[in-house]
C-alpha positions in Angstrom: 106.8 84.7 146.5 104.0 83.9 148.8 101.9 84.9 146.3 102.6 83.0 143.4 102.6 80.0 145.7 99.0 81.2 146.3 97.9 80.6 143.1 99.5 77.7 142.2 98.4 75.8 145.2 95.1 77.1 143.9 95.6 75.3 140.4 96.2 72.1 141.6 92.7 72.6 143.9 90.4 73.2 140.4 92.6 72.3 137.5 92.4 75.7 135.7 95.0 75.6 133.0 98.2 77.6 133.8 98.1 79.1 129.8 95.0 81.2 130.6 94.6 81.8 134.6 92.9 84.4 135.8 93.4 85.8 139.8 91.0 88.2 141.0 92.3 89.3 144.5 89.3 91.0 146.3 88.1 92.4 149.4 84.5 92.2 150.9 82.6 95.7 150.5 84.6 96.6 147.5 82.2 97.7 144.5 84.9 97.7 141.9 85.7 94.2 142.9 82.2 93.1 142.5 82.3 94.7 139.3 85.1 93.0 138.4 83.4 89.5 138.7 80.6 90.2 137.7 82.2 91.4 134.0 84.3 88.1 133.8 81.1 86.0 134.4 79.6 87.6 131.7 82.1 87.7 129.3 81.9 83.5 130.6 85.8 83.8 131.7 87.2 81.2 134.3 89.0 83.3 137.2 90.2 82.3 140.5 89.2 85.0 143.5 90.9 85.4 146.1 89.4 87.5 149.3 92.1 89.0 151.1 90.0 91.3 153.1 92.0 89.0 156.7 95.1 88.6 154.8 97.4 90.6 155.6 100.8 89.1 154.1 98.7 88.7 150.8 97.6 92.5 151.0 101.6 93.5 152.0 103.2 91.2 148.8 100.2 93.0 146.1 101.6 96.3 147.7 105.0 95.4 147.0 104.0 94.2 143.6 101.7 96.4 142.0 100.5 99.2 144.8 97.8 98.3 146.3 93.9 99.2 144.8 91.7 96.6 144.4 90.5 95.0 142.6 94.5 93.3 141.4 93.7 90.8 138.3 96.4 89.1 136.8 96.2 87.0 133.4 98.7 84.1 133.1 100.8 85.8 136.5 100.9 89.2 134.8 99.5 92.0 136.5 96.7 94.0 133.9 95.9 96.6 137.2 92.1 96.6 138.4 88.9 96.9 137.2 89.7 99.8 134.7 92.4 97.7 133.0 89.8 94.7 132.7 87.5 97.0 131.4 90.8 98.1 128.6 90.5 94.6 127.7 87.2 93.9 127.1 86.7 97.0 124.9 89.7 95.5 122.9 87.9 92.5 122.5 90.6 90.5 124.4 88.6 89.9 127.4 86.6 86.9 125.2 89.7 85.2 124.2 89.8 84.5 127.3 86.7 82.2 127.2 86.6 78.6 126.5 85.2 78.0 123.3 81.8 76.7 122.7 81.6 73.3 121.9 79.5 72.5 118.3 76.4 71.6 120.9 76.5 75.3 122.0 76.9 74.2 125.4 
């Protein structure tokens, strides 16, 4: 899947551990998607976004895979829906597992 090519191309680029990646997949103008990374930077979790506002084959494989509204997050290659299902998570608490831990410095 051209997609899940996407994002491991994209973990060889930064690193991110495969155990705990995050894919944001966003288009410009779309307040829910701001929203979106805006909630994982404050809860301090690493994600990966992906504008697919001029990419079409992306947009055609997340309509294929999970209908497509935007935001699309997916946690460790499993779709969780868009911002309302991020929003599930935080209020569950799970969202912050998500975090790295703080190191005994606090940094």
């Amino acid at each position: 899947m051209y997609l899940l090519q996407h994002e491991r191309e994209a973990d060889r680029d930064d690193g991110h551990a495969a155990g705990q990646q995050v894919s944001l997949y966003v288009q410009r103008g779309c307040s829910f998607c701001a929203a979106a990374q805006r909630l994982l930077q404050a809860r301090a979790v690493a994600f990966r976004a992906y504008d697919i506002t001029d990419d079409s084959r992306t947009r055609e494989e997340l309509s294929r895979r999970t209908g497509l509204t935007l935001p699309q997050i997916f946690i460790d290659d499993e779709p969780i829906g868009g911002f309302d299902g991020l929003q599930r998570l935080d209020r569950d608490g799970r969202l912050r597992a998500l975090a790295p831990t703080t190191r005994k410095d606090g940094q």
